[in-house]
gemmi code that builds the backbone of each chain (N, CA, C; Angstrom):
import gemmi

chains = {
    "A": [
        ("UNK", (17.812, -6.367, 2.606), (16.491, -5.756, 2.610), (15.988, -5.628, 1.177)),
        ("UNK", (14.737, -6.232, 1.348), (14.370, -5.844, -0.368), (13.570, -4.799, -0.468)),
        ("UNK", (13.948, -3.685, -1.653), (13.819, -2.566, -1.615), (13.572, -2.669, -3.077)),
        ("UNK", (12.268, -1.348, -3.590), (11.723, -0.788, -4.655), (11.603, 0.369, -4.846)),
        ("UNK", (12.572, 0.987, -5.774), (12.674, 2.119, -6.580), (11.867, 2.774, -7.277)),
        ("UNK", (11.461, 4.204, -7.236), (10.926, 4.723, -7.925), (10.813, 6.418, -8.483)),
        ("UNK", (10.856, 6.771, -10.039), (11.192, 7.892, -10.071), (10.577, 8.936, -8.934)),
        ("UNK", (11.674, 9.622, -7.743), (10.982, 10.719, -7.350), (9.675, 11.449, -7.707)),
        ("UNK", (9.993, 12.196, -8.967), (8.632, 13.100, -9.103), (8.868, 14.425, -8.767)),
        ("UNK", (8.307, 15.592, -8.361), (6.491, 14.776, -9.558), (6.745, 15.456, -10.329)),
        ("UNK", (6.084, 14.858, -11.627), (5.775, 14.952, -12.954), (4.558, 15.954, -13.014)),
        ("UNK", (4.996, 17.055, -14.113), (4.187, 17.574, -14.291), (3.490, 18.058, -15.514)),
        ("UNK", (2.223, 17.450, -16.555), (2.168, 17.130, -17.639), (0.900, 17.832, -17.970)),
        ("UNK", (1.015, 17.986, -18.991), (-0.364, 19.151, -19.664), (-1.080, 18.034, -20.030)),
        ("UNK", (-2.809, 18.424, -20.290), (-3.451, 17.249, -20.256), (-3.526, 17.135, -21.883)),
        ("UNK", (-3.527, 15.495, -21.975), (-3.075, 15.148, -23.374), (-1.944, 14.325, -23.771)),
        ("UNK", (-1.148, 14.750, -22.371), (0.362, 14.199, -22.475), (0.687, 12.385, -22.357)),
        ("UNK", (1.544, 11.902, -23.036), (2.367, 10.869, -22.705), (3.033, 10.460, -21.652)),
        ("UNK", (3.215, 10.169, -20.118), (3.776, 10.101, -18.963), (3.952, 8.847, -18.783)),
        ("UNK", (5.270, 8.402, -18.255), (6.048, 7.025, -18.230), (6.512, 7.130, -17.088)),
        ("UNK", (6.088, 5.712, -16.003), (7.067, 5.919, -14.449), (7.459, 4.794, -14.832)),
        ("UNK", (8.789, 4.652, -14.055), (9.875, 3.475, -14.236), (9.823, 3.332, -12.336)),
        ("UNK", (10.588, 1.649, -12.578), (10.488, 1.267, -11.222), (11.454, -0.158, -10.970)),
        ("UNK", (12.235, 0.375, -9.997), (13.705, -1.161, -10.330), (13.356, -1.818, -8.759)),
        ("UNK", (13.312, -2.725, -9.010), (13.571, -3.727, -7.619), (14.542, -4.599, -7.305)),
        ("UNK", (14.867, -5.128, -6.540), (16.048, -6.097, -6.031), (15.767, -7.663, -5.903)),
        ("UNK", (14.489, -7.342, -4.914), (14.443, -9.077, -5.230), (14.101, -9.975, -6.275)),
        ("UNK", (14.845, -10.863, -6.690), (14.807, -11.400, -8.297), (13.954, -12.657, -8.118)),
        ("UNK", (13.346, -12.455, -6.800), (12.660, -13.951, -7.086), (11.124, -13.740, -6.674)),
        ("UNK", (10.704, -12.091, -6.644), (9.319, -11.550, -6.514), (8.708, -12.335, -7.943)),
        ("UNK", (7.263, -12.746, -7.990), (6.396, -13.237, -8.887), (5.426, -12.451, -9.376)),
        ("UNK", (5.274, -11.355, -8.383), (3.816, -10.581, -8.490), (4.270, -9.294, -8.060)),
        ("UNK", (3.552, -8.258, -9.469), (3.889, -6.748, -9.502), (2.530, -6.491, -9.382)),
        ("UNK", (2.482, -4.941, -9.363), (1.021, -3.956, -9.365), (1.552, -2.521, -9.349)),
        ("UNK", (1.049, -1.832, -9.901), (0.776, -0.280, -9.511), (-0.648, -0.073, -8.945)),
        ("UNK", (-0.132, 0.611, -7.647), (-1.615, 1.258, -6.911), (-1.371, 2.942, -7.454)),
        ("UNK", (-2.739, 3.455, -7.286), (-2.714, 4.667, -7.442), (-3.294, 5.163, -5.945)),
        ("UNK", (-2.768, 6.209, -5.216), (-3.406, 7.020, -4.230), (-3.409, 8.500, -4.349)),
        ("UNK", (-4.686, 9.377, -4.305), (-5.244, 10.200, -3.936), (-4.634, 11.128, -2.894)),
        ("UNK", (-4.637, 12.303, -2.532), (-4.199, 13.435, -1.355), (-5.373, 12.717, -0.747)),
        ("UNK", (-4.504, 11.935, 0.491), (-4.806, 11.769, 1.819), (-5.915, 10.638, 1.697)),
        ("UNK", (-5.827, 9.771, 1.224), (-6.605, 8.606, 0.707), (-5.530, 7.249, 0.572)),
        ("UNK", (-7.048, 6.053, 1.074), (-6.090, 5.053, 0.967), (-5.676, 4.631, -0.913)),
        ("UNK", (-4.598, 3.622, -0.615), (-4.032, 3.181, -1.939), (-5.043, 2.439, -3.020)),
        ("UNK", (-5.090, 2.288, -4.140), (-6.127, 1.568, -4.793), (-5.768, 0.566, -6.014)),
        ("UNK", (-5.422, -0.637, -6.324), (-4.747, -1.126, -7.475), (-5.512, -0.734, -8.448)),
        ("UNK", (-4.184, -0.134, -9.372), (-4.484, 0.577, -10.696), (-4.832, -0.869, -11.700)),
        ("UNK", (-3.685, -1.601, -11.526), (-3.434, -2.603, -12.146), (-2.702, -3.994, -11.955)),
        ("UNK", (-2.460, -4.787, -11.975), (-1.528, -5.778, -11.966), (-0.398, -5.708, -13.061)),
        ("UNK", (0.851, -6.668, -13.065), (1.810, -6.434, -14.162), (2.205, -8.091, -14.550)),
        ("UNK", (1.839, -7.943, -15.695), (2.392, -9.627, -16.357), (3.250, -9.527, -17.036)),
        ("UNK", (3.939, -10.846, -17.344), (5.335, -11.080, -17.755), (5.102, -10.139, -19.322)),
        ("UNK", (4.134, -11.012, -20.027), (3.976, -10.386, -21.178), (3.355, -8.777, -21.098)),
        ("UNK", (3.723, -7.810, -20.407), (2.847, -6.346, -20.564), (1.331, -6.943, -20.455)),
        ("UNK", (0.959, -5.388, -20.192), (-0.391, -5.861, -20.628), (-0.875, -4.172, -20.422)),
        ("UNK", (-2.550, -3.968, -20.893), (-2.680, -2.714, -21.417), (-4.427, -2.906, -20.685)),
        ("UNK", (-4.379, -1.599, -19.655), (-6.070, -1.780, -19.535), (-6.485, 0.467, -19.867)),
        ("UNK", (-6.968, 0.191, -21.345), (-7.300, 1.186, -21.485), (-6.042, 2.109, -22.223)),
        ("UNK", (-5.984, 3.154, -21.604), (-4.772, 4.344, -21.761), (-3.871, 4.206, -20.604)),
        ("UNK", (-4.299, 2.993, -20.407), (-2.658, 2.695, -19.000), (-1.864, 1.182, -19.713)),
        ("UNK", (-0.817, 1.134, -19.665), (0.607, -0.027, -20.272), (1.146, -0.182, -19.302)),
        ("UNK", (1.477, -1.481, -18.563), (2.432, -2.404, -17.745), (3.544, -2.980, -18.432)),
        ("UNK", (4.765, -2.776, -17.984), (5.668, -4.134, -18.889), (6.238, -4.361, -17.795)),
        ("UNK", (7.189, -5.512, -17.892), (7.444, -5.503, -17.148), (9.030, -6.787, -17.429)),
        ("UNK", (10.255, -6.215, -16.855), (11.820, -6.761, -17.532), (12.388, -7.226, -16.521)),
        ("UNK", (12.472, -8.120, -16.220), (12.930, -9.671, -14.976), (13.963, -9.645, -15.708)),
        ("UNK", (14.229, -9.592, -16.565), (15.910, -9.726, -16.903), (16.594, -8.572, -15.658)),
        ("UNK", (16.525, -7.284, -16.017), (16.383, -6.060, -15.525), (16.357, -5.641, -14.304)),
        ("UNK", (14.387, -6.124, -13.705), (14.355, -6.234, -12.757), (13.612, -4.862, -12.662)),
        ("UNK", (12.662, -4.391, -14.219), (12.310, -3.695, -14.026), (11.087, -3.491, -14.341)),
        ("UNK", (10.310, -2.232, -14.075), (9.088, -1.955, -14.538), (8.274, -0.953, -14.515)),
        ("UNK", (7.202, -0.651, -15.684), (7.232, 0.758, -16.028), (5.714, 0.769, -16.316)),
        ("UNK", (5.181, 1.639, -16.544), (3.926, 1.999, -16.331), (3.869, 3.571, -17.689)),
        ("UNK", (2.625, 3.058, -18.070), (2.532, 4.264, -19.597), (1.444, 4.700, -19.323)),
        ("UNK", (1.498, 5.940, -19.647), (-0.410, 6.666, -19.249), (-0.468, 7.259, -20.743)),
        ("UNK", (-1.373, 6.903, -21.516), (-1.541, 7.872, -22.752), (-2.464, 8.845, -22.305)),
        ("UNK", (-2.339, 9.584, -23.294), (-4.032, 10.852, -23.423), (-4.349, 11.279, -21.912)),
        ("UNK", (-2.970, 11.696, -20.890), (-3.799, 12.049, -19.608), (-4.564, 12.974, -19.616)),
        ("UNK", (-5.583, 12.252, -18.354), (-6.983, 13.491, -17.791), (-6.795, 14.150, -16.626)),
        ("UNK", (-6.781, 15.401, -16.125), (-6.871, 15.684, -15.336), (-6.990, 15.141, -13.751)),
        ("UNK", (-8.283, 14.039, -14.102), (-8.274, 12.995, -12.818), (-7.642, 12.310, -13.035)),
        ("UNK", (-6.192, 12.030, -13.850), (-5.220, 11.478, -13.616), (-4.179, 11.472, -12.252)),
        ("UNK", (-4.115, 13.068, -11.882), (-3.218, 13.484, -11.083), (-3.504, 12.611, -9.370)),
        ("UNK", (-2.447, 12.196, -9.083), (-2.224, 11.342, -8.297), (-0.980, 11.064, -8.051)),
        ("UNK", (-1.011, 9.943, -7.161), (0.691, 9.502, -6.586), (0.340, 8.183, -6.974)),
        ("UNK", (1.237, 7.476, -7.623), (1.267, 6.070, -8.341), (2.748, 5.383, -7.911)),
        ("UNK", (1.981, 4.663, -7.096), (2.902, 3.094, -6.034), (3.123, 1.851, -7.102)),
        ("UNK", (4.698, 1.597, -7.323), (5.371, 0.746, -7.677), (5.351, -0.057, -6.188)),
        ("UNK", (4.584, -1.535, -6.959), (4.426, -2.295, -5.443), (4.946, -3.721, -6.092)),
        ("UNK", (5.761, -4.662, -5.245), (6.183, -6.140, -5.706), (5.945, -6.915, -4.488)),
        ("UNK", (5.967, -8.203, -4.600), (4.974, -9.210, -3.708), (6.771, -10.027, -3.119)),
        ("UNK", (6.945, -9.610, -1.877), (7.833, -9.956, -1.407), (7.601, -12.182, -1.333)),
        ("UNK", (8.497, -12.550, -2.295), (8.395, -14.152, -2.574), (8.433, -14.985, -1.476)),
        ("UNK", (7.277, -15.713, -1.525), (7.626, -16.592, 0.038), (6.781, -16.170, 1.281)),
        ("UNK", (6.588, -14.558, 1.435), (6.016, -14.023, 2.185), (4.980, -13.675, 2.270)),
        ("UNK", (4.030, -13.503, 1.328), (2.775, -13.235, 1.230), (2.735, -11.698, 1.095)),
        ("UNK", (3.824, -10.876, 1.720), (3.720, -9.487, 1.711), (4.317, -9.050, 0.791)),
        ("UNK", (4.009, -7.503, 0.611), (4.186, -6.196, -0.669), (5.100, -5.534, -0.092)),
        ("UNK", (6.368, -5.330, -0.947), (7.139, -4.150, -0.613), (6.704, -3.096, -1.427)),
        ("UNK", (6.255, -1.823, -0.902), (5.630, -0.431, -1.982), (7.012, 0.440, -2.070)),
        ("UNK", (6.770, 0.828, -3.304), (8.251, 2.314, -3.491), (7.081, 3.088, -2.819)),
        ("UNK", (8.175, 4.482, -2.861), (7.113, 5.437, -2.484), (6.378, 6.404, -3.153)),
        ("UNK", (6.642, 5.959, -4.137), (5.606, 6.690, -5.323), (5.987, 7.804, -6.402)),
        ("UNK", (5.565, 7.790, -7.145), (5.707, 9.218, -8.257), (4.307, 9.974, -8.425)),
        ("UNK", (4.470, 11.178, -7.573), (3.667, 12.098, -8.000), (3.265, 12.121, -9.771)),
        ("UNK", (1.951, 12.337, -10.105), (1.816, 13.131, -11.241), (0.607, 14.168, -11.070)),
        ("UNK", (1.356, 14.784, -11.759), (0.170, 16.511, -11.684), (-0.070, 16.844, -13.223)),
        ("UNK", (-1.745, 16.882, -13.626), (-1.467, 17.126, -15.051), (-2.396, 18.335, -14.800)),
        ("UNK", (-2.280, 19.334, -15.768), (-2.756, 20.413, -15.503), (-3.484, 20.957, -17.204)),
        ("UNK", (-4.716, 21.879, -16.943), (-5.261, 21.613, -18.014), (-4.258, 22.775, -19.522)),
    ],
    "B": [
        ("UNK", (-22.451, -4.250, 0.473), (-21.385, -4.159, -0.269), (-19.889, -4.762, 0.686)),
        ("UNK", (-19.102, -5.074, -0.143), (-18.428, -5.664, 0.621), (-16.843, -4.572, 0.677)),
        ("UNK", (-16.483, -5.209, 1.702), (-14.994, -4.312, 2.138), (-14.406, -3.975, 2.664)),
        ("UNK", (-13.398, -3.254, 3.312), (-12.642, -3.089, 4.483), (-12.910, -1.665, 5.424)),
        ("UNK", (-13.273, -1.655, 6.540), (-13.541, -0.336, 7.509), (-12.526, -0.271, 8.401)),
        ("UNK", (-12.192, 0.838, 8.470), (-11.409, 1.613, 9.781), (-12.179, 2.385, 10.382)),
        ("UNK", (-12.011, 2.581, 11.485), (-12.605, 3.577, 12.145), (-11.364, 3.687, 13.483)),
        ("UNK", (-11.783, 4.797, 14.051), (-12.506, 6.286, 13.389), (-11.554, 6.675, 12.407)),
        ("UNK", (-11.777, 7.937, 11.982), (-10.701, 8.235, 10.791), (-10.282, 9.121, 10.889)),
        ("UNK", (-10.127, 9.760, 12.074), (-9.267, 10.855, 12.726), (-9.146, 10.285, 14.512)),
        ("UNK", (-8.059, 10.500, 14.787), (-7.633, 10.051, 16.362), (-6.353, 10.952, 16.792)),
        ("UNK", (-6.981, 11.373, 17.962), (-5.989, 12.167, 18.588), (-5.722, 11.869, 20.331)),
        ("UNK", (-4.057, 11.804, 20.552), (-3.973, 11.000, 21.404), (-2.977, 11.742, 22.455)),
        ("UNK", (-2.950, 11.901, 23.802), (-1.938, 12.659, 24.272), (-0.766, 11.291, 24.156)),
        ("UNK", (0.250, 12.092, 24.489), (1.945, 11.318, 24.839), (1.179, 10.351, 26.148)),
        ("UNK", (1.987, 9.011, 25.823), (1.204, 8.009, 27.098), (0.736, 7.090, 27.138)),
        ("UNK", (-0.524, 7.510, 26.095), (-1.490, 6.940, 26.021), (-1.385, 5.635, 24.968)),
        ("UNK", (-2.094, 4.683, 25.230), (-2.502, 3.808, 24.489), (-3.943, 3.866, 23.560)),
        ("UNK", (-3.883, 3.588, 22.322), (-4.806, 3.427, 21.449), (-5.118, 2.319, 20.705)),
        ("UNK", (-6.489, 1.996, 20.526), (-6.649, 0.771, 19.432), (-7.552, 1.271, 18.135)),
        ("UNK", (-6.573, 0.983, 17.072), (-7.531, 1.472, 15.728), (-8.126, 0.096, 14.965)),
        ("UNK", (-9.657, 0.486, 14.649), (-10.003, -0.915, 14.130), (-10.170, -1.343, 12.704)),
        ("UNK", (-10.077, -2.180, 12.618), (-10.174, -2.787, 11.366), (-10.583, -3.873, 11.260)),
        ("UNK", (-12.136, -4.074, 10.145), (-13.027, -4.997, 9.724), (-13.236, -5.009, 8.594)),
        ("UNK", (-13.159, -6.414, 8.038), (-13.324, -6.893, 6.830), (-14.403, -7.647, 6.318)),
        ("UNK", (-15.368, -7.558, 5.710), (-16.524, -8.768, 5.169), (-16.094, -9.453, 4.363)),
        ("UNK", (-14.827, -9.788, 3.099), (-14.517, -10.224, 2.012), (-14.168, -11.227, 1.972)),
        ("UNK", (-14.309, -11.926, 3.362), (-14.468, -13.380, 3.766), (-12.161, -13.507, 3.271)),
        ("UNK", (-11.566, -12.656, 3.579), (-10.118, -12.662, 3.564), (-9.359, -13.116, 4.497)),
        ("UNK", (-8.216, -14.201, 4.062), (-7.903, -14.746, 5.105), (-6.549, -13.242, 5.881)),
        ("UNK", (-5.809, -12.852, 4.766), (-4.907, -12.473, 5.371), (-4.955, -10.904, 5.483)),
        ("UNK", (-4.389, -10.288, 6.240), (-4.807, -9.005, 6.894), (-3.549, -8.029, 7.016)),
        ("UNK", (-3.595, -7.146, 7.107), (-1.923, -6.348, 7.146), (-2.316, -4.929, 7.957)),
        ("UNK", (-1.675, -4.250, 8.471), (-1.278, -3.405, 8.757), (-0.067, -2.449, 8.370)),
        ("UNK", (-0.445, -1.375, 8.083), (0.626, -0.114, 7.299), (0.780, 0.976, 8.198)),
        ("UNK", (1.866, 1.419, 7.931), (2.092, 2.804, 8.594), (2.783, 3.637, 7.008)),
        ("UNK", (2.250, 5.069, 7.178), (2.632, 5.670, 5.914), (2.802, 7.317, 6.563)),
        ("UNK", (4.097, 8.101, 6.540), (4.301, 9.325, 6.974), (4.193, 10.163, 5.447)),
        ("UNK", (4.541, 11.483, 5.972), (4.645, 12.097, 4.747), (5.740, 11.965, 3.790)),
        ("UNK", (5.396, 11.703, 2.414), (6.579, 11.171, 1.619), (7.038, 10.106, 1.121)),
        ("UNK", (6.406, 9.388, 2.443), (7.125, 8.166, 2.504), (6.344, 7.199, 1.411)),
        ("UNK", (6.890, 5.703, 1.571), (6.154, 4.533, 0.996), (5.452, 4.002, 2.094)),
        ("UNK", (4.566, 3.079, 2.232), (4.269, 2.311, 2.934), (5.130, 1.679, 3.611)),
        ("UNK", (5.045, 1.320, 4.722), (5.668, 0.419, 5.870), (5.050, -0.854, 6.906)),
        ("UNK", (5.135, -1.864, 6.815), (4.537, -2.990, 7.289), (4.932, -3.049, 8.379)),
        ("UNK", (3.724, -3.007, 9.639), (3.837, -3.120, 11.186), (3.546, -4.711, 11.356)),
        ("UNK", (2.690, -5.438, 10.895), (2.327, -6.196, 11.329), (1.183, -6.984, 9.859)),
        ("UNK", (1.378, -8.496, 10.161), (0.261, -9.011, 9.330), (0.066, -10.408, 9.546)),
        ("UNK", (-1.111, -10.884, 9.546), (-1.812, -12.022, 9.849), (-2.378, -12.523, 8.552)),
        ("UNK", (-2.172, -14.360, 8.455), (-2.534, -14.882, 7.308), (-3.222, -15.924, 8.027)),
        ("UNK", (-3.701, -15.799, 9.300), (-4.974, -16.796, 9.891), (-4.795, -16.374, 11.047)),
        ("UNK", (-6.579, -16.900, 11.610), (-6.736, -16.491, 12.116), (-6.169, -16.921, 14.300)),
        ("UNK", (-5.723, -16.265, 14.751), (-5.247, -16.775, 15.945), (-3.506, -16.742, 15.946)),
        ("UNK", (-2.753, -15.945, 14.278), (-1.500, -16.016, 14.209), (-1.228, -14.701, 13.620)),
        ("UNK", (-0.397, -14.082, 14.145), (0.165, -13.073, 13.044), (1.507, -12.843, 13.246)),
        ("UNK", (2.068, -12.064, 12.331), (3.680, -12.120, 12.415), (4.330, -10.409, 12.301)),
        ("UNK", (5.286, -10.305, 12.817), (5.961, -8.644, 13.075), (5.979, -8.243, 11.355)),
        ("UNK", (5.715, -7.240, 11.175), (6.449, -6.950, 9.855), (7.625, -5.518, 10.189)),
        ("UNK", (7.933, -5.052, 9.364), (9.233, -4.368, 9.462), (9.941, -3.253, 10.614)),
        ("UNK", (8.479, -2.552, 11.210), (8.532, -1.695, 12.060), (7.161, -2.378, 12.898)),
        ("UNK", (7.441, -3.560, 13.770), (6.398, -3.788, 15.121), (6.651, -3.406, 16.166)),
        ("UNK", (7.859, -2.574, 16.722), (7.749, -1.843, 18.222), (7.059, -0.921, 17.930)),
        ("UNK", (6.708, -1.303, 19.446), (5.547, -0.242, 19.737), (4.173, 0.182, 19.050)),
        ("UNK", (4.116, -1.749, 18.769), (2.523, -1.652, 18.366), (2.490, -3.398, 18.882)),
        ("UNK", (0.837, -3.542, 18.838), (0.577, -4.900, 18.929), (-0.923, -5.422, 18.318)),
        ("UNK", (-0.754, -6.479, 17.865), (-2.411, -6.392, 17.340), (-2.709, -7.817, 17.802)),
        ("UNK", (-3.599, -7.905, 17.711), (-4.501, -9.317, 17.669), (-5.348, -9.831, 16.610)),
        ("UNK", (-5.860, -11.221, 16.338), (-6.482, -11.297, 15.142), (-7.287, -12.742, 15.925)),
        ("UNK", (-8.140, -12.306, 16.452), (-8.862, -13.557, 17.249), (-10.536, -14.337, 16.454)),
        ("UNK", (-10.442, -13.150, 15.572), (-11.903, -13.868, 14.304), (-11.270, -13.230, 12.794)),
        ("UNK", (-11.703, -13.844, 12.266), (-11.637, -13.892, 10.648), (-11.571, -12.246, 9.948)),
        ("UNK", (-12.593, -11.623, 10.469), (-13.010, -10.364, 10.111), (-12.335, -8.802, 10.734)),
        ("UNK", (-11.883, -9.568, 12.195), (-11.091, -8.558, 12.536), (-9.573, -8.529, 12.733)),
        ("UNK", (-9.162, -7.225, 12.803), (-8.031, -7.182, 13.107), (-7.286, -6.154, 13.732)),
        ("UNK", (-7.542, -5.742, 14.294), (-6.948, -4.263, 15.565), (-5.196, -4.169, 15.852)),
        ("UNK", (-4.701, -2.835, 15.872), (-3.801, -2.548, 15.964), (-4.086, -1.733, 16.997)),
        ("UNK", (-2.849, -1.795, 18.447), (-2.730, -1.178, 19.042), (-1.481, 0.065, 19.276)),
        ("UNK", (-1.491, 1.333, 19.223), (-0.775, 1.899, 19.385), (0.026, 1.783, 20.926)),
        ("UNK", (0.922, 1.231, 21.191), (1.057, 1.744, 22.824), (2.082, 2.666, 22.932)),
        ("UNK", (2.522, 2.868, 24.082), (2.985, 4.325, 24.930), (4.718, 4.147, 24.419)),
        ("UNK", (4.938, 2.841, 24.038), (6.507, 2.446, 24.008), (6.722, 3.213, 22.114)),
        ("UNK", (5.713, 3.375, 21.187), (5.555, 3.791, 19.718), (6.233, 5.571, 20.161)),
        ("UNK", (7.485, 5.601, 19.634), (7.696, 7.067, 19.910), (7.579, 8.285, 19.213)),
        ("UNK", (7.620, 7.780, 17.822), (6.644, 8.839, 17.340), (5.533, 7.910, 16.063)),
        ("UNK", (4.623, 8.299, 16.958), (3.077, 7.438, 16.473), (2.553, 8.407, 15.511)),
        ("UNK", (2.473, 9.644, 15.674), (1.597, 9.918, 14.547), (2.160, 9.934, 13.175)),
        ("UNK", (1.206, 9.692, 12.283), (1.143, 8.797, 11.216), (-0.435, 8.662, 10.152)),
        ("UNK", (-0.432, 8.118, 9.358), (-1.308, 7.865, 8.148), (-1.209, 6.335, 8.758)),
        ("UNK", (-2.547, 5.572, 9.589), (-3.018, 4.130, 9.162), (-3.437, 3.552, 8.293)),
        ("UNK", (-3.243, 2.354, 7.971), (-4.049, 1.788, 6.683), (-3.960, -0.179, 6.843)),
        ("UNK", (-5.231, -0.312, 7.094), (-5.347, -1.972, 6.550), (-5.822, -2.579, 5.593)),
        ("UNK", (-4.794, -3.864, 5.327), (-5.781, -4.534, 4.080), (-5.834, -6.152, 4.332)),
        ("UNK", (-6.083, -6.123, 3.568), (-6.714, -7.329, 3.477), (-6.199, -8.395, 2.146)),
        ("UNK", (-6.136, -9.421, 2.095), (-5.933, -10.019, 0.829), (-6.636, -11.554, 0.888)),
        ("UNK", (-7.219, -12.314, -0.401), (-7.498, -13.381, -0.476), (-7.174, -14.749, -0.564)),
        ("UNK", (-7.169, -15.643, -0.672), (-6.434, -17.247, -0.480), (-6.080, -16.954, -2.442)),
        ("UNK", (-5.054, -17.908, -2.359), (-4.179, -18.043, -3.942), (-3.434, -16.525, -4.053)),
        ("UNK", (-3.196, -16.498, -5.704), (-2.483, -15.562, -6.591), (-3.389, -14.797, -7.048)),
        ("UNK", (-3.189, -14.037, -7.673), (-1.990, -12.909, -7.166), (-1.961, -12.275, -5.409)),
        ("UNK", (-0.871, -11.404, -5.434), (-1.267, -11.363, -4.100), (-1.272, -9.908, -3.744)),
        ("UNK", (-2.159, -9.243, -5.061), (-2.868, -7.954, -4.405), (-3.458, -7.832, -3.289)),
        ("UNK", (-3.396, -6.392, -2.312), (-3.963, -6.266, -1.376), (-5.199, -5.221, -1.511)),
        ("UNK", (-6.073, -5.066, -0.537), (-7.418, -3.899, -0.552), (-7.283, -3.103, 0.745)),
        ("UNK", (-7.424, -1.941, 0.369), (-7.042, -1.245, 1.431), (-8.442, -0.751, 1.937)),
        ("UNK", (-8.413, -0.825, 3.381), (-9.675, 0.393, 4.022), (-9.341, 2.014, 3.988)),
        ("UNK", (-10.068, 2.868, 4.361), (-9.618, 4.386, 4.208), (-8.984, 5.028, 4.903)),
        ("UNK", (-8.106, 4.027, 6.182), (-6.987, 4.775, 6.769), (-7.678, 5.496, 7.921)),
        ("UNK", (-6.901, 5.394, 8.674), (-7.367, 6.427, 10.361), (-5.804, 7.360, 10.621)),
        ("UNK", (-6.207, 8.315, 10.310), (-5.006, 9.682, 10.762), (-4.666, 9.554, 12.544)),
        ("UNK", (-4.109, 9.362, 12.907), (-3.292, 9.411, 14.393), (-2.475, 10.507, 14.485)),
        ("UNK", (-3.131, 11.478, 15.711), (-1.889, 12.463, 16.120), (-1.795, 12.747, 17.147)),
        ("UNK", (-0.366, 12.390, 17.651), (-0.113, 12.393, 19.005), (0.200, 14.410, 19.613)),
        ("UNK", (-1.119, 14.348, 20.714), (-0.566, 15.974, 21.079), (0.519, 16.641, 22.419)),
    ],
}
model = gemmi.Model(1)
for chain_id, residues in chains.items():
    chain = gemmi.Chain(chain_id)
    for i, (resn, *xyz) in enumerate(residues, 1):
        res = gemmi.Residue()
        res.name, res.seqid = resn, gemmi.SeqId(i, " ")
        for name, pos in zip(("N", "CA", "C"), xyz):
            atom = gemmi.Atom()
            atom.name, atom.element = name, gemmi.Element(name[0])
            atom.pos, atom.b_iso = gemmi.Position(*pos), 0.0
            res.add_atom(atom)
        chain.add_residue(res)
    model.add_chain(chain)
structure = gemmi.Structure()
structure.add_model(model)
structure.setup_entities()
């Protein structure tokens, strides 16, 4: 079964803060990452995609370690409407489908 | 504007019963999915179609069934054999090529009374 890891949670960060989720997967032959972000009681929404080389949209960082098998997600300068549950998601190879972790809470508080 | 609808977005169902929750897409998308999501949990794949007139089980398909007979739709049925149905719905949708992000509609709450 291919399965995706992700820190429990939740994180709870004063606004301003530095917050890092990590995220390990199994299947070594997935091509395609993303973090979704979802809302209390709302559907999921892609935050971002994840490329081999990182990549950076804004005050959010992707990297992402195929050696490893891993991948992590950076929030600088959080805002308040940061707080959310953020889905470590990988593109099951071959299949067309997403295996999702189940997320890391973050709560930033002012 | 373009995008994915569920409806309704609250459903309440006695023990028994059969339900169909819908889901429509304009984004001209070939492939379609179905989720189930409890509290806590991650997402879970019931079912998903990558054309139209075919779809395939995904991880948890007892006690559901869908159809995908036009492009735009795609319905999931709850039936009576789903033993515990209530749940957080959610469909998406995705486009032809890479990457293979999905779009989600806003989910229909199911609770069985």
């Amino acid at each position: 079964r291919k399965e995706v890891e992700q820190d429990p949670g939740p994180f709870n960060v004063p606004e301003g803060a530095t917050v890092a989720f990590n995220c390990t997967y199994s299947n070594s032959a997935s091509q395609s990452f993303f973090w979704y972000r979802q809302d209390c009681r709302k559907e999921p929404k892609l935050l971002m995609s994840v490329y081999s080389s990182g990549n950076e949209d804004g005050r959010f960082t992707a990297q992402l370690n195929r050696a490893s098998q891993y991948i992590s997600l950076l929030i600088r300068d959080s805002k308040l409407s940061d707080s959310a549950t953020y889905l470590c998601v990988v593109e099951n190879s071959g299949y067309s489908t997403l295996t999702f972790g189940k997320g890391t809470m973050l709560l930033v508080s002012p | 504007d373009g995008g994915i609808t569920q409806s309704p977005k609250y459903l309440f169902r006695k023990e028994g019963q059969n339900v169909t929750l819908s889901c429509e897409q304009n984004l001209n998308h070939d492939a379609m999915y179905w989720y189930r999501q409890d509290p806590g949990q991650g997402l879970r794949l019931i079912y998903y179609s990558q054309i139209v007139n075919d779809f395939q089980k995904g991880d948890i398909a007892e006690g559901y069934s869908v159809s995908r007979e036009k492009k735009e739709s795609f319905p999931l049925t709850v039936t009576s054999a789903q033993k515990n149905p209530t749940a957080f719905y959610l469909c998406a949708s995705r486009g032809g090529g890479g990457p293979y992000e999905q779009f989600f509609g806003p989910g229909t709450r199911l609770t069985v009374l």
